[in-house]
N, C-alpha and C positions, 0 to 999 in steps of 0.2 A: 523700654517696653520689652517684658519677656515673651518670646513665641511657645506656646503648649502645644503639646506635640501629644495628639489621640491616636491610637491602636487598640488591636481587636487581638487576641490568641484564637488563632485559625486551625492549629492541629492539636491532636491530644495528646498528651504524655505518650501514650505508646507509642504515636505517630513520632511524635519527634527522637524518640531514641531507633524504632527501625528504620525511620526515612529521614535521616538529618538534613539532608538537601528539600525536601519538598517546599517546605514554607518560601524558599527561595525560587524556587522551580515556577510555584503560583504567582510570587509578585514579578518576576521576569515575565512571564506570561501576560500580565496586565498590562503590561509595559511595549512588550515587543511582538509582533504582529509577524506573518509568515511572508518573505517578503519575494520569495520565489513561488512561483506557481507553476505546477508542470504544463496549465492550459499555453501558458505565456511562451514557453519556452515549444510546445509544438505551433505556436501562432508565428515563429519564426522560422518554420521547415528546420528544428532540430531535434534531434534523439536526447530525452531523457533517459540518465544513469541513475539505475539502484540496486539494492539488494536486498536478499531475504534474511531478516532477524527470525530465528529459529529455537533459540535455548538461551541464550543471554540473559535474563532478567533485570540486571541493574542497568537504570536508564542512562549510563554513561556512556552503553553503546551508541543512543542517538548522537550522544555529541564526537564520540570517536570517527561514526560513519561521517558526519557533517566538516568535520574537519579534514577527511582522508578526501572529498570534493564530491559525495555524491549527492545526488539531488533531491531521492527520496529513499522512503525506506519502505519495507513492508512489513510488519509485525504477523509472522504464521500463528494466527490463532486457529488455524484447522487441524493444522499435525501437532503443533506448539500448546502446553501445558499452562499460557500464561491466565492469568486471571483477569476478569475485569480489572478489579485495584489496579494491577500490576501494568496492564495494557495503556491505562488511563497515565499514569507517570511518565510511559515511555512514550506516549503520545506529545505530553505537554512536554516534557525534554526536548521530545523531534521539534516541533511549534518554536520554541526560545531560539533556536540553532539556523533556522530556515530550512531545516531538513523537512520535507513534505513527508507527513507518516500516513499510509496507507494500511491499510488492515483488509488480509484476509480472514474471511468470516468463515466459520466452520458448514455453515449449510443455508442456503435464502430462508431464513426468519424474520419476523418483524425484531423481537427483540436483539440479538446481534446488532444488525442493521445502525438501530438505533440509539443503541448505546455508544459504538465505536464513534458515530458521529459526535453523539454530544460529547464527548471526552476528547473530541478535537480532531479525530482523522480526518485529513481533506478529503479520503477516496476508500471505497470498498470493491475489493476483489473477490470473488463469487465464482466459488470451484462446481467440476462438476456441470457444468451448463449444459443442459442438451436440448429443452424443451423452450419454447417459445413463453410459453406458460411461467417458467421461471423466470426468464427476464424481464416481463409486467409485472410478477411480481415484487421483483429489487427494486425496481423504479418505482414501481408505489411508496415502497418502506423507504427510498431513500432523495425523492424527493418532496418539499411542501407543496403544498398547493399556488397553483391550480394544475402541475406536471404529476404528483403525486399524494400521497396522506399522511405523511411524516407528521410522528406528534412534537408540538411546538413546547419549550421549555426554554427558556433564553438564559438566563443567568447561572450559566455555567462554562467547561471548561472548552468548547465551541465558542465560546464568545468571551473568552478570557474573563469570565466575570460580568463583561459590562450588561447596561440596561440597554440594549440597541433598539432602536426605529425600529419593530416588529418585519414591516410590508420590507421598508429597502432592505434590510438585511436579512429574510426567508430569499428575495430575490437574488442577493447577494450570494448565497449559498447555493442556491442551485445554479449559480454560474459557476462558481467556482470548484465544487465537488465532483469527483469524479467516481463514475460506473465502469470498471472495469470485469470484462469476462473471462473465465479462466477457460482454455479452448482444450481438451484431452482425452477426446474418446473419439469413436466413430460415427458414434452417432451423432457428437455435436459437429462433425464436417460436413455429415449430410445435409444438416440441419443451417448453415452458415448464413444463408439469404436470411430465413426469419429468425435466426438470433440476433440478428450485427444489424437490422431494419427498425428493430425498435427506436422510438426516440427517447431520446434520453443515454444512452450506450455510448460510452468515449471513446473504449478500446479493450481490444480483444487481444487478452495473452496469453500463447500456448505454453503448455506446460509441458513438455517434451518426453519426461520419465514415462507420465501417463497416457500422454497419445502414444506413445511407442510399444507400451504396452497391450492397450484396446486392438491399433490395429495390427498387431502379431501374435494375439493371442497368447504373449506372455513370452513370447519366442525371441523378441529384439533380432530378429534377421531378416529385417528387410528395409533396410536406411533407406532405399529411394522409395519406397512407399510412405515412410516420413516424414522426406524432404518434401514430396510432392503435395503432403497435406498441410505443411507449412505454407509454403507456397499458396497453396487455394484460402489459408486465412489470411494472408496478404490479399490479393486480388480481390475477395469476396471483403474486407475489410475498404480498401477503396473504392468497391461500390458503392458503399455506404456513407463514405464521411470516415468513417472511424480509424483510428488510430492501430496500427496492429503491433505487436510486441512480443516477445520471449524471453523467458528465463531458463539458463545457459550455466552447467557451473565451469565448462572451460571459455577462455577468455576466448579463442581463437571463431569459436562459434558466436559467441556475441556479433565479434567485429564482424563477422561473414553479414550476419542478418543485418545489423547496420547497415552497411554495404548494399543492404539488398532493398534500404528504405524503413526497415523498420525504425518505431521514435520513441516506443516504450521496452527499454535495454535491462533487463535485469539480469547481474551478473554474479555469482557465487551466493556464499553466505559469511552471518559469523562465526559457526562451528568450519566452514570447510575452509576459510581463509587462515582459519587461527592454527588449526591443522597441518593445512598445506605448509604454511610459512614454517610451523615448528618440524614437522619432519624433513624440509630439507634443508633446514641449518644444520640439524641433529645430523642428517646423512653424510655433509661436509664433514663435520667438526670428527664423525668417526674415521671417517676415510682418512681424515689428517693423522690417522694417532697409528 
């Protein structure tokens, strides 16, 4: 008896000359499931490791970061140029690898929101937070019901394809996705009780360029007014339940807030690492001659 072997042509001719890997990318996806969670890994009192994807656009970086041990990633769609298409590949790259891919969204919209999800990010980071206002808002767009109003569309790159149980897996998802807030001005410290009180809110991550900025009116001279706002989204953080966290591009500050309890660790990028590393081999290699 011969076995007949059925298939489908899934991309289009142009697809498959500028994305040779995709087709492979989708059926590894159908196949392979995200097997790390960052909820999992704070249900154990630890700090999750990541970093910020910036300017890379070939989804190769997900599997570089994933192999180098970090946990998750963030794709900057705020300052970052990438496209939906483009977002959606490095998403499903991050997915096959167990790299958690997280997407900063450019501004609390429904559409953003929504998109990043069904294209498979576990988590949405949401700059800019100051208003109370805006955190109802994220939570509507970013969860179903009965938490929020996310539109329902299953068979896609959130569900690797499959046809899933509608109920268990809307439910499924809103356990498993995360609302993270981006914490960097003055007003959003004043503001810390009713941003991080929301339900729905996992974790609150300062962004330190731009608090530093807000509160020194652009001056950057006055670290302990800094540290001390760090600090209070700590504290104001574990009143709530929530998770607090920072992104760091020296290594040394990471480890401090570590140290200090933080569990959401974000540390450099891929332009600043690719950077760092090549200028000081380059700096050796001159010194030598």
């Amino acid at each position: 008896m011969h076995r007949v072997l059925f298939g489908v042509k899934s991309v289009s001719v142009r697809e498959k000359h500028s994305r040779p890997w995709l087709s492979g990318i989708h059926s590894l996806a159908v196949e392979r499931t995200m097997h790390k969670m960052i909820k999992e890994i704070w249900a154990r009192n630890e700090a999750a490791f990541g970093t910020m994807i910036t300017s890379v656009r070939n989804p190769a970086i997900m599997l570089i970061m994933a192999e180098a041990g970090f946990d998750f990633a963030v794709l900057d769609c705020e300052h970052g140029s990438f496209s939906y298409e483009t977002a959606e590949d490095m998403i499903l790259a991050g997915r096959t690898t167990g790299l958690v891919p997280i997407v900063r969204i450019p501004e609390v919209r429904r559409e953003p929101v929504l998109k990043y999800l069904e294209a498979g990010a576990q988590g949405i980071l949401a700059p800019q937070i100051e208003e109370r206002a805006q955190v109802e808002e994220l939570v509507e767009y970013a969860f179903y019901a009965p938490r929020g109003k996310r539109g329902v569309s299953l068979m896609r790159p959130h569900t690797s394809f499959r046809r899933p149980h509608p109920q268990d897996y809307m439910a499924q998802a809103n356990r498993r996705n995360l609302v993270i807030l981006q914490i960097e001005s003055k007003r959003a410290i004043e503001n810390l009780d009713d941003l991080l009180s929301v339900p729905g809110v996992d974790a609150a991550l300062i962004g330190p360029n731009d608090l530093t900025q807000s509160l020194t009116d652009g001056r950057h001279d006055d670290p302990q007014a800094v540290r001390e706002a760090i600090q209070a989204v700590a504290e104001a953080a574990a009143r709530h339940g929530v998770v607090a966290g920072i992104h760091c591009s020296r290594l040394e500050d990471v480890i401090y807030w570590r140290d200090k309890g933080m569990r959401l660790c974000m540390w450099s990028s891929d332009v600043s690492m690719l950077m760092e590393q090549a200028r000081a081999g380059l700096a050796r290699l001159r010194s030598d001659t």
